[in-house]
C-alpha positions, 0 to 999 in steps of 0.5 A: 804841839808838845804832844805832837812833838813827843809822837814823831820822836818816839817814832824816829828816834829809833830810825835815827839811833840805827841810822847814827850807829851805822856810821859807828867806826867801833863794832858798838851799839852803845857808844858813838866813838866816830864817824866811819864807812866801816860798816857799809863796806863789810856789808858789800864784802857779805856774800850772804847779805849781798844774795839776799840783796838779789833774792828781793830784788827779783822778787820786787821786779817779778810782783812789780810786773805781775801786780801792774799788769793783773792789777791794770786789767782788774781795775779796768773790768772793775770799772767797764762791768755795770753788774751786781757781779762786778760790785761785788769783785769790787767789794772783793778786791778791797779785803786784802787791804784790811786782812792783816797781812800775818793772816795773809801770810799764813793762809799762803804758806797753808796753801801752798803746804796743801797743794805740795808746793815747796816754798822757795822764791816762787811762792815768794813771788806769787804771794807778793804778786797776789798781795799787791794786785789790790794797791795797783787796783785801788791806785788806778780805779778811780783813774780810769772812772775819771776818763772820758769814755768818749775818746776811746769810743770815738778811737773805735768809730775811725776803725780801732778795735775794743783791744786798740783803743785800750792800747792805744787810748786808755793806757797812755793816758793811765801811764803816770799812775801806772808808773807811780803805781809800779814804783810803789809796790816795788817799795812795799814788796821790798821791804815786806817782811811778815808775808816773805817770811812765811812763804820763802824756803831755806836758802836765798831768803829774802834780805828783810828775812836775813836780817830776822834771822841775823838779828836773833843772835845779836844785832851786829853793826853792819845790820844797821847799816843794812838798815839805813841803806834799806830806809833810804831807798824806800824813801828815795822810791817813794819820792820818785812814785810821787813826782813821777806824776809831774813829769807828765804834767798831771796832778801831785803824786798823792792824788793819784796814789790816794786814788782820788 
């Protein structure tokens, strides 16, 4: 128990020490001196910090949606191809998930060097969709295998073409997954750092990069109180891609995100 105790507060207590220094009323990052919104709010007034907000947002809602709908029909022909083909573009699809993301980084920014490609928010975005296509597909796979394959087959006996029965029958009922699914990558693509850094250009850079670059002159408080707004809307995304699954009445959020 001692141990156990001693493990969460060696990994939140330094969540918790940037949290409590954001509400810090003096620019100190040793000593408390009282509670203020200070920080937060010269953060709002930060042009510089308030574009790089935008810049992740855009780059969240594009791999979001790229993600969700490459990933959607991967699984689906993942699980439809009885083949020693598809076993392997299944085995395939599981690399980036044990690559670490520093060699996927690097691999990008090579790649795109070599096909003259200036990084900018585009490659962002392509190498975060790119990223994330094996999260969606893992999420939704075992869903899939799950379903009836009757009801579909019986959508085509009463004149639904393959395309309609998939539309029409498939993904409604995938729609709970699909949605956490979505929710998820929106919070991993957000606060991405290693594969944003080697793939973004000069100027907007995306915020985790900001801060990077910020922090290497000197941790200024409104970093922290950046921080603590970046912490709560993860959590709050991650929450919401849990319960969103109940809305629809199905099974609790971690079944579908653990792809059981």
């Amino acid at each position: 128990m001692a141990v156990t105790g001693l493990f969460f507060a060696l990994l939140y207590l330094p969540i918790a020490v940037v949290t409590l220094f954001s509400f810090n009323s003096k620019k100190s990052l040793t000593v408390f001196s009282g509670f203020s919104l200070r920080w937060y709010r010269a953060f709002v007034h930060d042009d510089v910090l308030i574009s790089s907000l935008g810049t992740s947002l855009r780059i969240s809602l594009v791999a979001m949606a790229g993600s969700v709908v490459l990933g959607v029909a991967l699984a689906l022909g993942l699980v439809r191809c009885r083949t020693r083909l598809g076993s392997l573009a299944g085995l395939i699809m599981l690399v980036p998930l044990v690559t670490p993301e520093i060699v996927t980084g690097v691999a990008s920014m090579l790649l795109f060097k070599g096909l003259g490609v200036a990084l900018s928010t585009g490659t962002v975005m392509l190498a975060e969709i790119t990223f994330s296509i094996s999260y969606v597909t893992v999420i939704l796979r075992s869903r899939i295998a799950a379903l009836n394959p009757e009801v579909e087959e019986a959508a085509m006996d009463l004149g639904a073409t393959r395309w309609q029965a998939v539309r029409l029958v498939t993904l409604p009922a995938l729609l709970p997954a699909v949605l956490a699914s979505a929710v998820l990558i929106f919070a991993l693509v957000f606060d991405d750092f290693v594969l944003a850094y080697f793939t973004t250009g000069v100027d907007p850079q995306p915020l985790s990069v900001r801060i990077y670059s910020a922090i290497r002159f000197g941790v200024q408080p409104t970093i922290n109180a950046v921080g603590t707004l970046m912490l709560a809307g993860s959590v709050g995304l991650i929450a919401l891609a849990l319960f969103i699954p109940r809305l629809f009445g199905r099974r609790g959020g971690l079944d579908i995100l653990s792809g059981e």
